[in-house]
C-alpha positions as CSV (number, residue, x, y, z in Angstrom):
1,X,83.9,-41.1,-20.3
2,X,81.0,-39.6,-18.5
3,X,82.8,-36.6,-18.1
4,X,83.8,-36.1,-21.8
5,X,80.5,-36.9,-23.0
6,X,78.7,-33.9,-20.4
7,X,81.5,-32.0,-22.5
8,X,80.7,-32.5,-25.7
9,X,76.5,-32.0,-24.7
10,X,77.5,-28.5,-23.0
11,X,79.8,-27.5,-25.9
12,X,77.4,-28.3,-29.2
13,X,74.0,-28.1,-27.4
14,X,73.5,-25.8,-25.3
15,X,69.8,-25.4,-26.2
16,X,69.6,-29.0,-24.2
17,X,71.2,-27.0,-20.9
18,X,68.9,-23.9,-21.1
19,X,65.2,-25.9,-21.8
20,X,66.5,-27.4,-18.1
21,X,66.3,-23.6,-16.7
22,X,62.9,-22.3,-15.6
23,X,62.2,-19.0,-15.6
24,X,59.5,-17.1,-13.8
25,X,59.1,-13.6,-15.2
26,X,57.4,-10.7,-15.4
27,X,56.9,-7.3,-17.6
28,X,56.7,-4.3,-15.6
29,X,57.4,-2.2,-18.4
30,X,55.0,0.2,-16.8
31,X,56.9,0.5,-13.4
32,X,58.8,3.7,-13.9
33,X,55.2,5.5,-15.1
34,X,53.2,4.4,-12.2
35,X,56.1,5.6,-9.9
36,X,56.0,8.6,-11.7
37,X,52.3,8.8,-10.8
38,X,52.9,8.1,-7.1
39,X,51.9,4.6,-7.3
40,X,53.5,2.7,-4.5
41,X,54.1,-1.1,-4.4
42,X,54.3,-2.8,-0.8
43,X,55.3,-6.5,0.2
44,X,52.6,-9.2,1.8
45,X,54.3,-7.3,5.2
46,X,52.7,-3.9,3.8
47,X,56.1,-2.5,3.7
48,X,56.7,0.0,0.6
49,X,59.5,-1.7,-1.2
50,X,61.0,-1.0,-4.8
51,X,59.5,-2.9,-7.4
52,X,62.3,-4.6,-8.6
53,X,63.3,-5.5,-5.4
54,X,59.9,-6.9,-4.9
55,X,59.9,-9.6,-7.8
56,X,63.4,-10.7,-6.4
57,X,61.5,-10.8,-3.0
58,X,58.7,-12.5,-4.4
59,X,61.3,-15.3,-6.2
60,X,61.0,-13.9,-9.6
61,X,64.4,-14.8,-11.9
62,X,63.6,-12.1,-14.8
63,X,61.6,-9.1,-16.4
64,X,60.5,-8.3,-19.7
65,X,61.1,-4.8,-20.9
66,X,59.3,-3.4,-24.0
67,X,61.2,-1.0,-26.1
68,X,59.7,2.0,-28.6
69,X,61.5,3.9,-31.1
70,X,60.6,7.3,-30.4
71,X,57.3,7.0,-27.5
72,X,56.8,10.5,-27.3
73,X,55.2,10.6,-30.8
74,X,53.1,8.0,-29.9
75,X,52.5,7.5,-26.2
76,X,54.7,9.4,-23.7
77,X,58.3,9.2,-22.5
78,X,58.0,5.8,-21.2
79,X,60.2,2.7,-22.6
80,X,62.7,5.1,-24.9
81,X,66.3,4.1,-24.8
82,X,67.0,6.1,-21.3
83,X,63.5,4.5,-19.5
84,X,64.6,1.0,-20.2
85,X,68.3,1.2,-19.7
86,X,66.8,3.0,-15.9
87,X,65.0,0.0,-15.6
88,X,67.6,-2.4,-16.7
89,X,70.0,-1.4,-14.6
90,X,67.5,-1.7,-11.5
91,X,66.7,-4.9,-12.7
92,X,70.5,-6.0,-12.6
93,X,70.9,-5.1,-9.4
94,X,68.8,-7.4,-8.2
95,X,70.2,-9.9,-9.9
96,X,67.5,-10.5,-12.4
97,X,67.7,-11.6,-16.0
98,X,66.5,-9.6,-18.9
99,X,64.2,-9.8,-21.9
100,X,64.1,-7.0,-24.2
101,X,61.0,-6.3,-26.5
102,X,61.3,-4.1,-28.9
103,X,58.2,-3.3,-31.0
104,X,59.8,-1.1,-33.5
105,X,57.2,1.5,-32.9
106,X,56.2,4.2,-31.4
107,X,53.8,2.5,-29.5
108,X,51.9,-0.7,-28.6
109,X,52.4,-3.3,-31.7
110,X,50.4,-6.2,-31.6
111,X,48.7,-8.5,-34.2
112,X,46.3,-5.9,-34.8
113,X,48.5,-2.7,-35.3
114,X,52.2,-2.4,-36.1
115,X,52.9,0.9,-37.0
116,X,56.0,2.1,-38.2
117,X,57.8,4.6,-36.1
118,X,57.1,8.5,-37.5
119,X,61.0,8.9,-38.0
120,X,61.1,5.6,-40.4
121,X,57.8,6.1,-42.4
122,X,59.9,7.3,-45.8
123,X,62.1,4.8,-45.4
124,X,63.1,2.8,-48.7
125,X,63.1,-0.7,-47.8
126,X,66.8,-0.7,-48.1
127,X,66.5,1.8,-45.2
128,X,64.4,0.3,-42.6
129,X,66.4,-2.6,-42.5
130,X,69.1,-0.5,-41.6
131,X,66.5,1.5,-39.1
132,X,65.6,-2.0,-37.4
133,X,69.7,-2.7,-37.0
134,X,70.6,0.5,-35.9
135,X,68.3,1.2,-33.3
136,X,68.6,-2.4,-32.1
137,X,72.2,-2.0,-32.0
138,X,71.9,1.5,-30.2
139,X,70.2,0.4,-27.3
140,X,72.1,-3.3,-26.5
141,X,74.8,-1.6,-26.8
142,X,73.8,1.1,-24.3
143,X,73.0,-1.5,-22.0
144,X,76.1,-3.5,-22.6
145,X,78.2,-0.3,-22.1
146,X,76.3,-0.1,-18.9
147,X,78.0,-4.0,-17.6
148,X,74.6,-5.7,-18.1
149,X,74.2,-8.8,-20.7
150,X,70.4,-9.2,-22.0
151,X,69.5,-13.1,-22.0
152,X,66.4,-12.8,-24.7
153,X,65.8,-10.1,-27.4
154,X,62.3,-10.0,-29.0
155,X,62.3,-8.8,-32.4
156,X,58.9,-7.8,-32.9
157,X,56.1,-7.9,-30.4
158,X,53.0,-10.5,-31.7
159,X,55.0,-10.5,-35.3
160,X,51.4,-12.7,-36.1
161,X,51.1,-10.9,-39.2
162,X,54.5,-9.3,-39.6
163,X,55.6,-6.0,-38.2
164,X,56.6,-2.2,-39.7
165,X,53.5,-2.1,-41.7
166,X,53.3,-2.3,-44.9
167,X,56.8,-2.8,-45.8
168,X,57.1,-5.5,-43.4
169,X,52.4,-7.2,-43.4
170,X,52.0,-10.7,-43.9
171,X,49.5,-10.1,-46.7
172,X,47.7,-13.7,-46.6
173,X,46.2,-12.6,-50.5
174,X,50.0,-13.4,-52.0
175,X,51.7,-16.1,-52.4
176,X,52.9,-18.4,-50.0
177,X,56.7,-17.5,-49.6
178,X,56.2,-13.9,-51.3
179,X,53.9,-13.5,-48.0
180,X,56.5,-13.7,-46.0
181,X,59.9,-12.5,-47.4
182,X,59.8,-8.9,-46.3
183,X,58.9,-9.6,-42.7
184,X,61.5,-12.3,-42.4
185,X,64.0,-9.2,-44.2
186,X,63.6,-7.3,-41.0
187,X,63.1,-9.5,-38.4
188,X,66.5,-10.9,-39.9
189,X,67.9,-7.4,-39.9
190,X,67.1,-7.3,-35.7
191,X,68.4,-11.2,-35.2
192,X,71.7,-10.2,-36.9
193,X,71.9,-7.1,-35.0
194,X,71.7,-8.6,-31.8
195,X,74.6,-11.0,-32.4
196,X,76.6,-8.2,-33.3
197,X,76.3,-6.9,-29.6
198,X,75.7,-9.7,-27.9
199,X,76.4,-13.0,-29.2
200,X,75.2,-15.7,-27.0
201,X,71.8,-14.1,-26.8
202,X,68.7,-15.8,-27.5
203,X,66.3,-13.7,-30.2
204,X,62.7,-14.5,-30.0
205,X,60.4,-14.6,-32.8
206,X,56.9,-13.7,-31.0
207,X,53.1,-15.4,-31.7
208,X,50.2,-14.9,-29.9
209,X,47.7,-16.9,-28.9
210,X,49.5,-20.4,-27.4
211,X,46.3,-22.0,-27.1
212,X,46.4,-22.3,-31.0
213,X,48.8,-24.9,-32.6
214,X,51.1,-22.3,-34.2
215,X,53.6,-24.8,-35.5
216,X,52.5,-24.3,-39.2
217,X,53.8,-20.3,-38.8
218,X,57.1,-21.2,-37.4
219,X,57.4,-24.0,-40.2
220,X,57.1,-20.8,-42.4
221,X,59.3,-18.7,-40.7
222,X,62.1,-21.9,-40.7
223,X,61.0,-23.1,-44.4
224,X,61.8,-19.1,-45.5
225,X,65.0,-18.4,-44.1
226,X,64.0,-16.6,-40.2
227,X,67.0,-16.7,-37.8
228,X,65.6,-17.4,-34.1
229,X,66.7,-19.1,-31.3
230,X,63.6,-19.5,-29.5
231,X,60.2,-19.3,-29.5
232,X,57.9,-16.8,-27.8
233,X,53.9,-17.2,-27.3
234,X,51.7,-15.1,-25.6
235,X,48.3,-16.9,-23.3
236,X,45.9,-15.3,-22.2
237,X,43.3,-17.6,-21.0
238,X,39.8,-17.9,-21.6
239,X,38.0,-16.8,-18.1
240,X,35.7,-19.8,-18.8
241,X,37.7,-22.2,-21.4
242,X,40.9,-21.6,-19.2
243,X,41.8,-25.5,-18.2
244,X,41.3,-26.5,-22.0
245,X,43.7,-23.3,-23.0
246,X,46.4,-24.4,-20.6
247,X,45.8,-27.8,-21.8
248,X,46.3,-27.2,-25.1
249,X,48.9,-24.9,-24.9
250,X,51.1,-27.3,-23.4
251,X,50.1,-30.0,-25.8
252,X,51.5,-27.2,-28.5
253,X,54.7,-26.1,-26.9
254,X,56.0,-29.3,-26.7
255,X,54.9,-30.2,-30.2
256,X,56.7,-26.9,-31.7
257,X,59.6,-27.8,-29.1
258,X,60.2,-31.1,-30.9
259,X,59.8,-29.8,-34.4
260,X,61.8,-26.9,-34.3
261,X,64.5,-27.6,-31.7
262,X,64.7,-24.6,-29.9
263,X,63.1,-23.3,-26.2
264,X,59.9,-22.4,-26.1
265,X,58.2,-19.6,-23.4
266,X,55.2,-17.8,-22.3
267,X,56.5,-14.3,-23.2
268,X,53.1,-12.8,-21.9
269,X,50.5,-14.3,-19.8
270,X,47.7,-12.7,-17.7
271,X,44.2,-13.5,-16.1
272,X,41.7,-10.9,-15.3
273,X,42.8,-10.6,-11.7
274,X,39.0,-9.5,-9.9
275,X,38.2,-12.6,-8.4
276,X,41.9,-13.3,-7.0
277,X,41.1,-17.5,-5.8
278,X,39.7,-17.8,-9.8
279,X,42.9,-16.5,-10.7
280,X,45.3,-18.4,-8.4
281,X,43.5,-21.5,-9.6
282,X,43.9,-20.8,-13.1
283,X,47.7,-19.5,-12.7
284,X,48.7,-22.5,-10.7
285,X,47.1,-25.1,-13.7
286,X,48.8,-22.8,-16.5
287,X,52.0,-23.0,-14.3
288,X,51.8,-26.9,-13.6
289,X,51.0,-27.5,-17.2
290,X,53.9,-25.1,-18.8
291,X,56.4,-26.7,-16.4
292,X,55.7,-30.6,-17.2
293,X,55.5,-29.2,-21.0
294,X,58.3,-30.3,-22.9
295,X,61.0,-27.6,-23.9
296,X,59.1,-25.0,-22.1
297,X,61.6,-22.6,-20.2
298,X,59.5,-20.6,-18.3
299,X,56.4,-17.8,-17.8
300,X,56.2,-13.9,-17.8
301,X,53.1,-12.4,-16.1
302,X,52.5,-9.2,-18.4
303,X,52.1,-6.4,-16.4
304,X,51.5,-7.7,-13.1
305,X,52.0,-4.5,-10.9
306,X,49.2,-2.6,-12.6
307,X,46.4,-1.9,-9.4
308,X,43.9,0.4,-8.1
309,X,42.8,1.1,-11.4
310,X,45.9,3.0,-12.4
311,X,45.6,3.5,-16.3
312,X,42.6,5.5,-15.5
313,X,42.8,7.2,-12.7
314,X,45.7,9.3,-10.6
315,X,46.6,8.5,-7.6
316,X,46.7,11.8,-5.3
317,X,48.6,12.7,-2.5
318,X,45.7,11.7,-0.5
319,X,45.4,8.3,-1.5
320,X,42.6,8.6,-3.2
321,X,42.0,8.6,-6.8
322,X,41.0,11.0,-9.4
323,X,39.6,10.7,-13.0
324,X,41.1,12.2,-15.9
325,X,44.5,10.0,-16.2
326,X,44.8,8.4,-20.1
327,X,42.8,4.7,-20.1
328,X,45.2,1.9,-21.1
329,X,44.1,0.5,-24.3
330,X,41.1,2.5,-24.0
331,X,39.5,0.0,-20.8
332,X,38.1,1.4,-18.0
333,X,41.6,-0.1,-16.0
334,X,43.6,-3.0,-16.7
335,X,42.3,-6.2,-15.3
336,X,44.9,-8.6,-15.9
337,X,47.0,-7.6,-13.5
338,X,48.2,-9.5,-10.6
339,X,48.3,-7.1,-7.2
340,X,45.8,-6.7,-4.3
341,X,43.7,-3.4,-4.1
342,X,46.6,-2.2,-1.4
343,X,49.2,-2.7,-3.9
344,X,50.8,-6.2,-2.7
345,X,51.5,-9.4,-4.7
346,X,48.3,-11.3,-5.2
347,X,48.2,-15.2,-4.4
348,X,48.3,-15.8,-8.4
349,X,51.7,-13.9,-8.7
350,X,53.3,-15.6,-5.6
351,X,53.2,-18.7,-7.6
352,X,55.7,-17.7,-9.4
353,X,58.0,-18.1,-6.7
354,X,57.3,-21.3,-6.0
């Protein structure tokens, strides 16, 4: 009877198997530019090792891959079909999961900016659905033709106010469901189009800011007709406030857990990483508190390979660095990274292996 009953749980609800799986993550969506820059990545021996090979090392389960349109009209080369299905396939071989992001941009989209890719900006609206299927479907299938299964899809990165701007805004001056129906149109476009390729995939509908109860948006999302099978938050938290922002994070995760039914993950989280005990304090509270957190399946550092003040500054042949390298996000160098100044694993990213 036991037996049947384990069954029938496995069979018809699987969502109650997977919230038992943790995950411990990262995005290293910038990996293959920083090698391109010479950037080298070493383990707590000081040996250079592969990045990939170093979460695995480390006891990392996944990564988080973002994905653009066509990056060269907006940033570079970096995370185009070809750059993440290089670092997909490296990722596999280490036997670690996968989370693709896509942005449907050409560039960084975030509450603040989602611009539509330069090849869809005549689109009718007809069209762009079909743009967000299409290219979803181009590049899961390219890494499905390559033997690799992706566990989580995002579609949309910080969908806070919608994404593919205008078409797509969550314009808070109309209506309440008028808001909403063209965003939901195309995120629905990208949920259908990853079933098409790969079924038993999660798709992620993605909100910022954890620390705020966000259950009223998904509500929204659920009340209007959104497909997802999970929900993704970003944290970030504050560098004073932090304990209260773990705090209530948790407290808010398990609260949308319960309502909605679904997982619930820190898709992105970070602390500025200059005073390296500060941040292992603060990573091993947001860790604890995620992990006791009901429905809660897990945490990705965003970006935690990012050292030396690369985003800046080139790293020469000399090992030293010189100016003149683009600034990330227009910052004198990233600071939420997670590595030492000699390029190892800093005490708050070895957590994660714990």
């Amino acid at each position: 009877m036991k037996k049947l009953l384990l069954i029938l749980i496995l069979t018809h609800f699987p969502f109650l198997v997977n919230a038992q799986q943790w995950s411990s993550g990262a995005d290293i969506s910038w990996c293959t530019e920083m090698e391109a820059d010479s950037v080298k990545f070493y383990n707590n021996a000081g040996i250079e090792t592969d990045l990939l090979a170093l979460m695995q090392e480390i006891g990392m389960t996944a990564v988080r891959l973002r994905v653009w349109v066509n990056p060269e009209n907006g940033y570079g080369r970096w995370s185009d079909k070809a750059d993440v299905l290089t670092k997909a396939k490296r990722a596999h071989e280490h036997g670690l999961d996968i989370m693709l992001d896509f942005h449907y941009s050409d560039n960084f989209a975030d509450p603040g900016k989602q611009a539509k890719p330069d090849a869809w900006k005549n689109l009718s609206f007809d069209e762009l659905k079909q743009a967000v299927a299409t290219h979803t479907i181009d590049v899961l299938q390219a890494v499905k033709d390559a033997g690799i299964e992706v566990k989580w899809v995002q579609v949309g990165n910080e969908t806070t106010s919608g994404m593919l701007w205008n078409d797509g805004h969550i314009d808070w001056d109309k209506p309440d469901k008028e808001r909403y129906l063209n965003y939901i149109a195309l995120s629905n476009a990208g949920y259908e189009a990853v079933k098409k390729v790969m079924p038993e995939t999660y798709v992620i509908i993605h909100h910022d800011k954890a620390q705020i109860d966000n259950t009223w948006y998904y509500k929204a999302m659920r009340r209007y007709g959104a497909k997802f099978d999970m929900i993704g938050l970003s944290l970030y938290p504050d560098w004073d406030k932090w304990e209260e922002d773990n705090t209530k994070a948790a407290r808010y995760i398990s609260k949308m857990h319960k309502a909605f039914g679904v997982p619930v993950m820190l898709v992105e989280a970070g602390y500025p990483s200059w005073d390296e005990e500060r941040a292992e304090k603060v990573m091993a509270d947001l860790l604890q508190k995620m992990k006791k957190a009901k429905g809660c399946t897990g945490v990705f550092y965003w970006e935690p390979q990012v050292y030396g003040g690369w985003g800046c500054r080139l790293l020469q042949e000399d090992g030293t660095w010189s100016e003149g390298h683009k600034c990330t996000f227009s910052l004198k160098a990233p600071s939420s990274g997670a590595f030492t100044p000699y390029g190892q694993p800093a005490p708050a990213l070895l957590l994660f292996g714990k």
